[in-house]
N, CA, C and O atoms as a Maestro MAE file, in Angstrom:
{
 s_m_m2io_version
 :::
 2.0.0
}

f_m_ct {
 s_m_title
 :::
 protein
 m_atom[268] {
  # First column is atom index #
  i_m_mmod_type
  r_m_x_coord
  r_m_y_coord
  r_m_z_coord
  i_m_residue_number
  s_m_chain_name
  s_m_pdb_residue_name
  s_m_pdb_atom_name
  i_m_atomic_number
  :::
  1 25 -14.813 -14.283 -0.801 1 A "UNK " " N  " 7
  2 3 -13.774 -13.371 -0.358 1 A "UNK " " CA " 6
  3 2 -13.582 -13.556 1.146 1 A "UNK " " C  " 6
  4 15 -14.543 -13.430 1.905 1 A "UNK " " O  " 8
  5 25 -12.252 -13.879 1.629 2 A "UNK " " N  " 7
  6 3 -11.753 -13.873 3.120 2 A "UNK " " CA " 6
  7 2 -11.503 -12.862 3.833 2 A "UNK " " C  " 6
  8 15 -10.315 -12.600 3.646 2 A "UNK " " O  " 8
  9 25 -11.903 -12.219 4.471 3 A "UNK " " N  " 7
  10 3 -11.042 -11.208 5.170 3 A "UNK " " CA " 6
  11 2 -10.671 -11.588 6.561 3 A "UNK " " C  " 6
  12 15 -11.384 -11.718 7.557 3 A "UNK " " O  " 8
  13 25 -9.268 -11.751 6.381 4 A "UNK " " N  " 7
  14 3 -8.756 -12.401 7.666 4 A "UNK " " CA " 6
  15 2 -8.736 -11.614 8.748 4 A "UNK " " C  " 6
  16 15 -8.963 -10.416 8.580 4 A "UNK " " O  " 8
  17 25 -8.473 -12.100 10.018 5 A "UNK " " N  " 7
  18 3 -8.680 -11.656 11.115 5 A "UNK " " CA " 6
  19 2 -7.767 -10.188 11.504 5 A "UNK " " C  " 6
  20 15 -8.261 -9.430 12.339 5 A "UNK " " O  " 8
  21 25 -6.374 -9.818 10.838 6 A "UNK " " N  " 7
  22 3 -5.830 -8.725 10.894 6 A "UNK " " CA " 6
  23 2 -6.941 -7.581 10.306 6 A "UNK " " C  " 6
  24 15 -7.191 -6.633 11.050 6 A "UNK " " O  " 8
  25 25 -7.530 -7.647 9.143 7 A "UNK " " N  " 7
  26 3 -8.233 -6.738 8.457 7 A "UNK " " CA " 6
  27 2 -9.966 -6.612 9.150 7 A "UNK " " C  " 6
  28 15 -10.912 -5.861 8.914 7 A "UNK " " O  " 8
  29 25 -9.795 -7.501 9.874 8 A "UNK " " N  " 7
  30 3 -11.314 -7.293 11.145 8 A "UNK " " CA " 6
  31 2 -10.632 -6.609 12.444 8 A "UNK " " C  " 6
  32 15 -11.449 -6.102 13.214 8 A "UNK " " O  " 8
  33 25 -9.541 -6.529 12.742 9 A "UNK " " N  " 7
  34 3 -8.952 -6.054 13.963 9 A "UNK " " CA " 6
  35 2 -8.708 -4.149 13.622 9 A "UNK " " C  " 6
  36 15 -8.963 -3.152 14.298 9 A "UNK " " O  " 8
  37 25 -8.105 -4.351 12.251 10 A "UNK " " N  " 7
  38 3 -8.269 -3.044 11.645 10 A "UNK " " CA " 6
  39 2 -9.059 -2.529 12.128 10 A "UNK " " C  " 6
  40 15 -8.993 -1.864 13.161 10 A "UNK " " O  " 8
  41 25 -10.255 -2.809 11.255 11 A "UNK " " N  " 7
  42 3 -11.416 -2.038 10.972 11 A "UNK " " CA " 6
  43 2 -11.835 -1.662 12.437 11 A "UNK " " C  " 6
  44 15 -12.148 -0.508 12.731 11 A "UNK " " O  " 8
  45 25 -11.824 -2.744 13.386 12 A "UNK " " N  " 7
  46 3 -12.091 -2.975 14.798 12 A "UNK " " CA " 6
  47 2 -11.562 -1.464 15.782 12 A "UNK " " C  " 6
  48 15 -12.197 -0.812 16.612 12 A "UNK " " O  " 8
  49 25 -10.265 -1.310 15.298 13 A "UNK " " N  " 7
  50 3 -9.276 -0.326 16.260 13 A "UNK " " CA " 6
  51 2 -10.301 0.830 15.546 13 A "UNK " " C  " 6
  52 15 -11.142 1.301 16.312 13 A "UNK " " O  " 8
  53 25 -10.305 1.198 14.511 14 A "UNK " " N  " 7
  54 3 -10.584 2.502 13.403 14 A "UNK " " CA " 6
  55 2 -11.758 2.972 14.278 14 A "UNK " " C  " 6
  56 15 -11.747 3.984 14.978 14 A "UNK " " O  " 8
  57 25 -12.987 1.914 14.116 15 A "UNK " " N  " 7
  58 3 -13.921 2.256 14.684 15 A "UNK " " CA " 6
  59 2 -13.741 2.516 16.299 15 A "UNK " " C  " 6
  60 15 -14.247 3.521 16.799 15 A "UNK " " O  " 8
  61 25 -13.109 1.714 16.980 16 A "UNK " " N  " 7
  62 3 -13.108 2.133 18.452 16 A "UNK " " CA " 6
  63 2 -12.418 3.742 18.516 16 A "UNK " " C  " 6
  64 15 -12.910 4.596 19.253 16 A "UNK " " O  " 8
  65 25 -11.435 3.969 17.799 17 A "UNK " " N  " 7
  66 3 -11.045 5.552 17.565 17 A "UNK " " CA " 6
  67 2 -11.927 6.358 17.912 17 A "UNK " " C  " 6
  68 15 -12.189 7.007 18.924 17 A "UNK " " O  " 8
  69 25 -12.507 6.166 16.527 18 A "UNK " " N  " 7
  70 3 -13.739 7.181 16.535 18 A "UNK " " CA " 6
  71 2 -14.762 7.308 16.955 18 A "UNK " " C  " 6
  72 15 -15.387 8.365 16.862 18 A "UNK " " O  " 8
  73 25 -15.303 6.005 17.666 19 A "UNK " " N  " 7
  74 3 -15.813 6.193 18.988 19 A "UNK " " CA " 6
  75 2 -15.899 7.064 20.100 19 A "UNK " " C  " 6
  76 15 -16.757 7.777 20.622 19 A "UNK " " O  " 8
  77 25 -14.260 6.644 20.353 20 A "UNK " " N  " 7
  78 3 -13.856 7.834 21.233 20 A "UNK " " CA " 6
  79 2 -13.743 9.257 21.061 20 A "UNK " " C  " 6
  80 15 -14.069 10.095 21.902 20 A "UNK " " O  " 8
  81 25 -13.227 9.497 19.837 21 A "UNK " " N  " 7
  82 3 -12.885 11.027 19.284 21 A "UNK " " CA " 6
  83 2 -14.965 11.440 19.774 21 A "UNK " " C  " 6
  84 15 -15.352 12.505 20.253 21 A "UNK " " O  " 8
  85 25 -15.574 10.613 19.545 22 A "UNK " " N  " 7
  86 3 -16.974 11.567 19.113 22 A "UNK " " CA " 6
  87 2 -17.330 11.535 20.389 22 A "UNK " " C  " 6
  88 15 -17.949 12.562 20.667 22 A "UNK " " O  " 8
  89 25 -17.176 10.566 21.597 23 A "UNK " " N  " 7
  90 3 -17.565 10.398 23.187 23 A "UNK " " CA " 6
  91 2 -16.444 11.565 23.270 23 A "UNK " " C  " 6
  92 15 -17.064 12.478 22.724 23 A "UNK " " O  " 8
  93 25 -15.639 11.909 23.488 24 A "UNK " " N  " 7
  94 3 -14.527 12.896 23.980 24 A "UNK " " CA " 6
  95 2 -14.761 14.293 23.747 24 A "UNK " " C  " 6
  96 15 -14.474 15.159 24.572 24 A "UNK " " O  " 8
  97 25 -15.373 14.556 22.429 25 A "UNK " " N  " 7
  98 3 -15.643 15.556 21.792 25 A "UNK " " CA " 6
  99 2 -17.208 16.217 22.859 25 A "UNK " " C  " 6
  100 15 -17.278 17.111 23.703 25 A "UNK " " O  " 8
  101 25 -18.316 15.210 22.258 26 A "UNK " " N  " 7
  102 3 -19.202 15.412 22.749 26 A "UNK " " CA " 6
  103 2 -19.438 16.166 24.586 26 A "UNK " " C  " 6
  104 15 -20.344 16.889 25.001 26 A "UNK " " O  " 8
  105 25 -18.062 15.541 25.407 27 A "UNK " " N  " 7
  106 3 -18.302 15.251 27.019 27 A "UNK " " CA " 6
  107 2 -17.209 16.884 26.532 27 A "UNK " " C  " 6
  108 15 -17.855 17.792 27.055 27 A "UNK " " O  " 8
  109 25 -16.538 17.234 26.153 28 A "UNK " " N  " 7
  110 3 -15.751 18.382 26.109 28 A "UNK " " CA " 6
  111 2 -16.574 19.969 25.368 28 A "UNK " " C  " 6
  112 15 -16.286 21.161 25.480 28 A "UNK " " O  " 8
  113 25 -17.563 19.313 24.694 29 A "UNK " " N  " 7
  114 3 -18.239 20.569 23.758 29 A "UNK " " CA " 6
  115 2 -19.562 21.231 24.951 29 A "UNK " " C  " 6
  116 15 -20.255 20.762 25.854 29 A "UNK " " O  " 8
  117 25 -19.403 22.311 24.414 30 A "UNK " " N  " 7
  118 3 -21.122 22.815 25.147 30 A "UNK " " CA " 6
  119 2 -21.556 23.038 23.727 30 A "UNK " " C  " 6
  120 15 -20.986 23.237 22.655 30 A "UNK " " O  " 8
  121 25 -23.108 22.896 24.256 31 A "UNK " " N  " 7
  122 3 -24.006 22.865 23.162 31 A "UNK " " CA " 6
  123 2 -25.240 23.873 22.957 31 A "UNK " " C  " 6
  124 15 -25.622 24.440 23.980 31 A "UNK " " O  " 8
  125 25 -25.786 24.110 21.978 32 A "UNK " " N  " 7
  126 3 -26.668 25.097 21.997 32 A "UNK " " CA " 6
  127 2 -28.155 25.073 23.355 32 A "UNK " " C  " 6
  128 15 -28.781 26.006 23.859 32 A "UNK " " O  " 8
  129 25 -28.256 23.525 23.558 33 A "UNK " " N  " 7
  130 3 -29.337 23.130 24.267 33 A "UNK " " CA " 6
  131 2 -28.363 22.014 25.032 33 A "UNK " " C  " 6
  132 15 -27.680 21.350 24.251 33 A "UNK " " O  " 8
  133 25 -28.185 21.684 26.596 34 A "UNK " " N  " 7
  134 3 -27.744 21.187 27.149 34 A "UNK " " CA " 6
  135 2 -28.040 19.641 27.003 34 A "UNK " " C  " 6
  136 15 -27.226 18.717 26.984 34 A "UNK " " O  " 8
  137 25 -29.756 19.591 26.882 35 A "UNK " " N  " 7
  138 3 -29.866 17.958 26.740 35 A "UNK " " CA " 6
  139 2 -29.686 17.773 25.425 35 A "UNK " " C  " 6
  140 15 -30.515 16.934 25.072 35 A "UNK " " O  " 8
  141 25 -28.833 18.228 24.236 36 A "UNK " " N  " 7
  142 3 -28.098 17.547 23.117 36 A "UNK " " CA " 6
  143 2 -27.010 16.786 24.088 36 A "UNK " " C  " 6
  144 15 -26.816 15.572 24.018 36 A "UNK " " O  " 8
  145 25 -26.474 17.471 24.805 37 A "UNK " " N  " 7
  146 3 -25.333 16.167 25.139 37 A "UNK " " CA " 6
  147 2 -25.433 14.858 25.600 37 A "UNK " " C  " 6
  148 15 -24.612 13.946 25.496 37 A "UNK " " O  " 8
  149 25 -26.829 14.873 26.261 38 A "UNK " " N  " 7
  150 3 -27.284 13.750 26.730 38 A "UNK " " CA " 6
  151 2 -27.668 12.983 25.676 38 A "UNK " " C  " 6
  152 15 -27.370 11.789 25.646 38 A "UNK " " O  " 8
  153 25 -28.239 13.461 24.876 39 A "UNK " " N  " 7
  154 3 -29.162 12.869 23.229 39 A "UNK " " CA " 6
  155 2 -28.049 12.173 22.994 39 A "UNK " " C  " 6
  156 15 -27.949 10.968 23.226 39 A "UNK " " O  " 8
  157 25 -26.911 13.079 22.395 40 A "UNK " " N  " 7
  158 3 -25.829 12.363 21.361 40 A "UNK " " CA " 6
  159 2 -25.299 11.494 22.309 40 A "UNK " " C  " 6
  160 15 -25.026 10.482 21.665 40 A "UNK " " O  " 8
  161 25 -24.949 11.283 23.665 41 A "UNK " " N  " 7
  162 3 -23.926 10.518 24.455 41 A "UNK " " CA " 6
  163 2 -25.022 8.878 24.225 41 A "UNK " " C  " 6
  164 15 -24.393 7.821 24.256 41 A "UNK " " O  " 8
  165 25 -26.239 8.822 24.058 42 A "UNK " " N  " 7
  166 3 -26.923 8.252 24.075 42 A "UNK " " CA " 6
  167 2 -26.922 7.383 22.933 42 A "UNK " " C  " 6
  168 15 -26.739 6.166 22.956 42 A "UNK " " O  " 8
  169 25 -27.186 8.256 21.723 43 A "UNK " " N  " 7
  170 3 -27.167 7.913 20.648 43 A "UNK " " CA " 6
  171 2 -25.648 7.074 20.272 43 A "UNK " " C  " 6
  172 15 -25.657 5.953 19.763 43 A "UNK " " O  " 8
  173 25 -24.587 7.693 20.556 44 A "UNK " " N  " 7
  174 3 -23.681 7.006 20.148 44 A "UNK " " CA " 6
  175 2 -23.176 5.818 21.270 44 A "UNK " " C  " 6
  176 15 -22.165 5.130 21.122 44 A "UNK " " O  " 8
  177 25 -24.108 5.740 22.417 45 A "UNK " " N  " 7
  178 3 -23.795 4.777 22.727 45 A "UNK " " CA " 6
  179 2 -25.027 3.150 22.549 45 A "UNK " " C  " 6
  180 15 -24.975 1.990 22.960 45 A "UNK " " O  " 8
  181 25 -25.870 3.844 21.835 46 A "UNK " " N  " 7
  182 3 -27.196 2.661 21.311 46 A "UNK " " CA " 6
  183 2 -27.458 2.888 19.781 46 A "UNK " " C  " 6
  184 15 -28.579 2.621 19.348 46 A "UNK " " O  " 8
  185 25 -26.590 3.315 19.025 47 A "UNK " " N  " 7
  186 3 -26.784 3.204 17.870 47 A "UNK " " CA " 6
  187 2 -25.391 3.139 17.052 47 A "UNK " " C  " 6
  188 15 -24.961 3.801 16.107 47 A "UNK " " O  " 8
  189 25 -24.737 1.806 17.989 48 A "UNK " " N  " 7
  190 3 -23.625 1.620 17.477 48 A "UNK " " CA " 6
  191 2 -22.353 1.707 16.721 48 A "UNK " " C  " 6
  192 15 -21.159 1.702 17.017 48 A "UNK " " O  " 8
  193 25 -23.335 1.821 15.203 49 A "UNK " " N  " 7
  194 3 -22.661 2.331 13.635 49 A "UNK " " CA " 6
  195 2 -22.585 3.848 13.386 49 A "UNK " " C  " 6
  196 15 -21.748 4.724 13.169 49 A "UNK " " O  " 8
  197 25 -24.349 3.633 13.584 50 A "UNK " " N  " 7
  198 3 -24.620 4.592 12.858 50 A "UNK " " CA " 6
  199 2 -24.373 6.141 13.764 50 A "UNK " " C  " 6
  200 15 -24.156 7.290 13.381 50 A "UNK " " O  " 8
  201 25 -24.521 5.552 15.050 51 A "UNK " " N  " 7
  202 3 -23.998 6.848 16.136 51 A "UNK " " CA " 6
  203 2 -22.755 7.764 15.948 51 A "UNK " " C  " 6
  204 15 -22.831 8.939 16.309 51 A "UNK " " O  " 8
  205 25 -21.798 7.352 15.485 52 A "UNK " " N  " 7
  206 3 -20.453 8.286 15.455 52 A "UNK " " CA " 6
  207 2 -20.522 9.288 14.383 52 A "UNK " " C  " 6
  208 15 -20.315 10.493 14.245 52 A "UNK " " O  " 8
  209 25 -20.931 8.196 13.625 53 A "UNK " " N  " 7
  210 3 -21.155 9.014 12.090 53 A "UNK " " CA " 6
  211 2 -22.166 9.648 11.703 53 A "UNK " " C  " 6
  212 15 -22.270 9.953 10.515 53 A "UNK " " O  " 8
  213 25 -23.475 10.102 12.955 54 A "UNK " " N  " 7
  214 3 -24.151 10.869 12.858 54 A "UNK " " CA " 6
  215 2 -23.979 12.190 13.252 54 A "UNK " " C  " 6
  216 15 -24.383 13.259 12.797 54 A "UNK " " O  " 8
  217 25 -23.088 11.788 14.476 55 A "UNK " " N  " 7
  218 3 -22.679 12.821 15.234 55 A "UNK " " CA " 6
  219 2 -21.431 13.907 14.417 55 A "UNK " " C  " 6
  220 15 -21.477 15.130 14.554 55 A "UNK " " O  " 8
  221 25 -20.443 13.256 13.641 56 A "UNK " " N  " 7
  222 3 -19.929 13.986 12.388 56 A "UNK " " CA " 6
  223 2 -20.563 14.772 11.649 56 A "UNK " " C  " 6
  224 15 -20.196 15.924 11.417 56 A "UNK " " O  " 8
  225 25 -21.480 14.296 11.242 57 A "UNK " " N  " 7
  226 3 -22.475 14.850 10.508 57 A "UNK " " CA " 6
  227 2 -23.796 15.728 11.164 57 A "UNK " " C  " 6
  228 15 -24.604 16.363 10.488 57 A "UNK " " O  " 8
  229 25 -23.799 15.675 11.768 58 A "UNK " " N  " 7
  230 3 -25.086 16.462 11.992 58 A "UNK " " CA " 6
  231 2 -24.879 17.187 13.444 58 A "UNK " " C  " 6
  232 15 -25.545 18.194 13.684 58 A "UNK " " O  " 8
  233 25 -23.871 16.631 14.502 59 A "UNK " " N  " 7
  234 3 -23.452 16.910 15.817 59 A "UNK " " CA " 6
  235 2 -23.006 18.484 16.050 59 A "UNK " " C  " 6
  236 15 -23.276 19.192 17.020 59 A "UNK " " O  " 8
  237 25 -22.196 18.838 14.799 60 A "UNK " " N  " 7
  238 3 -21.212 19.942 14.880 60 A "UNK " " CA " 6
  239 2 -22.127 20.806 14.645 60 A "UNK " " C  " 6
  240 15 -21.703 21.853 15.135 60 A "UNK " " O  " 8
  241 25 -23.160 20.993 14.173 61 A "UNK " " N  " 7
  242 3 -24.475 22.264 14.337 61 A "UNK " " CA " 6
  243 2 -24.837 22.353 15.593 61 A "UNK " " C  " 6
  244 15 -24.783 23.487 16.067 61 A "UNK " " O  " 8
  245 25 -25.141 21.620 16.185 62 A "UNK " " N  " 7
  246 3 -25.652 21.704 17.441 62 A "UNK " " CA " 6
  247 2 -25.095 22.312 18.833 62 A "UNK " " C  " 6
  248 15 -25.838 22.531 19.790 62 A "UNK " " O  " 8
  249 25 -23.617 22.575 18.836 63 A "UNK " " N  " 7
  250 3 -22.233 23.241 19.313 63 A "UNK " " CA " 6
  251 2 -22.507 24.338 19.469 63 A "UNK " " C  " 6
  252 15 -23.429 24.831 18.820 63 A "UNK " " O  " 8
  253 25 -21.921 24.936 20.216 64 A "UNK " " N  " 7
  254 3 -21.616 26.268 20.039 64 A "UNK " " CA " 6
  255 2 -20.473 26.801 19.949 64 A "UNK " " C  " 6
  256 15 -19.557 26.412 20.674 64 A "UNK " " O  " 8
  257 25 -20.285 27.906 18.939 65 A "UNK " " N  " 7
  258 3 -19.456 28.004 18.154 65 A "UNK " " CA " 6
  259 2 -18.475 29.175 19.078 65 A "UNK " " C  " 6
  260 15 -18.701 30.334 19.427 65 A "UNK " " O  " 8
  261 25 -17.011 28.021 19.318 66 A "UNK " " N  " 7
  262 3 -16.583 29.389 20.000 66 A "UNK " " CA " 6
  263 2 -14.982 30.034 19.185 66 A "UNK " " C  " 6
  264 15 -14.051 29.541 18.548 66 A "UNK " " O  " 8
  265 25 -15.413 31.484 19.711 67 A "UNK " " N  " 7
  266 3 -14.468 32.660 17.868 67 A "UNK " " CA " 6
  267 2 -13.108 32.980 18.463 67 A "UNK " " C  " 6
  268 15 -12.279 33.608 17.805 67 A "UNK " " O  " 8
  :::
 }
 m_bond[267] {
  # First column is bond index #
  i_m_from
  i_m_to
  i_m_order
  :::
  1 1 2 1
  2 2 3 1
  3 3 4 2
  4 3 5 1
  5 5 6 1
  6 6 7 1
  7 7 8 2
  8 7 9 1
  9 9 10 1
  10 10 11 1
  11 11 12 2
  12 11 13 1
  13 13 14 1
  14 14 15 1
  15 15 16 2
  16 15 17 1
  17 17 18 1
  18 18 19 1
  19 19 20 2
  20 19 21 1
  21 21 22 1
  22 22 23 1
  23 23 24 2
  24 23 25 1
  25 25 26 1
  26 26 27 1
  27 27 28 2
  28 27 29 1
  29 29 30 1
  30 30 31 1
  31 31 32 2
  32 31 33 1
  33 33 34 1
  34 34 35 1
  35 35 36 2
  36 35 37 1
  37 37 38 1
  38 38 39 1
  39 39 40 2
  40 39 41 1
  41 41 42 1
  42 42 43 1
  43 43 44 2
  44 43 45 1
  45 45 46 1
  46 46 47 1
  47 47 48 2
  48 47 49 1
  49 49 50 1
  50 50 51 1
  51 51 52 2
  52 51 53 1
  53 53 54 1
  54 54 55 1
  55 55 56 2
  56 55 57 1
  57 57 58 1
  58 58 59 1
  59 59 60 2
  60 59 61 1
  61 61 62 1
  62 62 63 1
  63 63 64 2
  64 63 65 1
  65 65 66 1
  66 66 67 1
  67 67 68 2
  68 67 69 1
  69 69 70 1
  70 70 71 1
  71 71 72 2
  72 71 73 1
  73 73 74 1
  74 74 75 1
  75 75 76 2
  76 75 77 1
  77 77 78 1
  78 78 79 1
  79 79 80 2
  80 79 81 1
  81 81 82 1
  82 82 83 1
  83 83 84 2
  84 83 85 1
  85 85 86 1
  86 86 87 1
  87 87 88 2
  88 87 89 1
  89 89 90 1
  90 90 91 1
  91 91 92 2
  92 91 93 1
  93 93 94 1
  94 94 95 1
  95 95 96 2
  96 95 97 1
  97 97 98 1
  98 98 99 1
  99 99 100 2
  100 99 101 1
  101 101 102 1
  102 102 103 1
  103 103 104 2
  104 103 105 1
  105 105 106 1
  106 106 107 1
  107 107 108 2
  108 107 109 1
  109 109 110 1
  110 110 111 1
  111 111 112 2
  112 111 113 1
  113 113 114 1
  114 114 115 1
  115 115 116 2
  116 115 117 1
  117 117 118 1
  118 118 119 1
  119 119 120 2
  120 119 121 1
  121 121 122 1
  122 122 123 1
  123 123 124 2
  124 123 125 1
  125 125 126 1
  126 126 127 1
  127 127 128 2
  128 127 129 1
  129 129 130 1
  130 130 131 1
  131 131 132 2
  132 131 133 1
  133 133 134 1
  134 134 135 1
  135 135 136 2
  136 135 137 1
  137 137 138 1
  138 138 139 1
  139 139 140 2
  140 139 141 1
  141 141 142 1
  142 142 143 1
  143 143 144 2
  144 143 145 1
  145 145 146 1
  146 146 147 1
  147 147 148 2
  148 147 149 1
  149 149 150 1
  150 150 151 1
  151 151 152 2
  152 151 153 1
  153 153 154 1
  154 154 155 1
  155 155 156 2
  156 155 157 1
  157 157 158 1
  158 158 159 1
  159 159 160 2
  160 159 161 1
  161 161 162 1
  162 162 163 1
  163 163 164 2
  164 163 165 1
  165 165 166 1
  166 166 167 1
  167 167 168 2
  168 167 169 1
  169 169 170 1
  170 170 171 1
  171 171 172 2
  172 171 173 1
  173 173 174 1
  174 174 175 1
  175 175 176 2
  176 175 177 1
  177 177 178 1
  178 178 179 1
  179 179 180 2
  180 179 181 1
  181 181 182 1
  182 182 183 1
  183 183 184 2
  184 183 185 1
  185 185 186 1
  186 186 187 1
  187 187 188 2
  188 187 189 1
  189 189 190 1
  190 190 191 1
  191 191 192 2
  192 191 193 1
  193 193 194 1
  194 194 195 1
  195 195 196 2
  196 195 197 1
  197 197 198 1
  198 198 199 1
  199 199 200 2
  200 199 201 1
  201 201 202 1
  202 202 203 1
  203 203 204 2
  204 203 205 1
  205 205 206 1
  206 206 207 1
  207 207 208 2
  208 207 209 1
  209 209 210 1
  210 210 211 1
  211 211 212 2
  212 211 213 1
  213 213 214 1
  214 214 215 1
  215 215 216 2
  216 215 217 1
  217 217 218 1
  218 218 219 1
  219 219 220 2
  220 219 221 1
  221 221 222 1
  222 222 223 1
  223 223 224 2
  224 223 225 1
  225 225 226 1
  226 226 227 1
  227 227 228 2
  228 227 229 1
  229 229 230 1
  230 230 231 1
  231 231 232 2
  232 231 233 1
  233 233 234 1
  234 234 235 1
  235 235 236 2
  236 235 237 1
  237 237 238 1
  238 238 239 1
  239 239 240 2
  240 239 241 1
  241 241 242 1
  242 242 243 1
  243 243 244 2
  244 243 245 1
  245 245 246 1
  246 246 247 1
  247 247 248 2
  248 247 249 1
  249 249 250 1
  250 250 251 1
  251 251 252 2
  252 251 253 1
  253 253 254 1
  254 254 255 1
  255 255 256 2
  256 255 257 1
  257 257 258 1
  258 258 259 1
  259 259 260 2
  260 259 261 1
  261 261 262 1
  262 262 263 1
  263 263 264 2
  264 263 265 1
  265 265 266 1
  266 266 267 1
  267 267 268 2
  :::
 }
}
């Protein structure tokens, strides 16, 4: 199976997105404990993949929730 270079550029932009959405989010949120922001800015910047999509998942507890 080929996947040509348009459908690697895809995937390429998608992920740089959400990269950003989770760096943007993160530098804009306060958090329950201040050095979470440092943790996650960290994490999603040395754990490449798996960083954004941790921070989806498990990031938004750590927030504080404003009503």
């Amino acid at each position: 199976m080929n996947m040509g270079g348009g459908t690697i550029l895809i995937f390429g932009v998608l992920y740089m997105v959400l990269w950003l959405y989770c760096l943007i989010d993160i530098l804009r949120s306060d958090f329950k404990d201040q050095n979470m922001k440092l943790i996650w800015i960290l994490i999603i910047l040395f754990a490449q993949v798996l960083g954004p999509i941790a921070y989806l998942i498990l990031g938004k507890n750590s927030k504080i929730k404003a009503y």
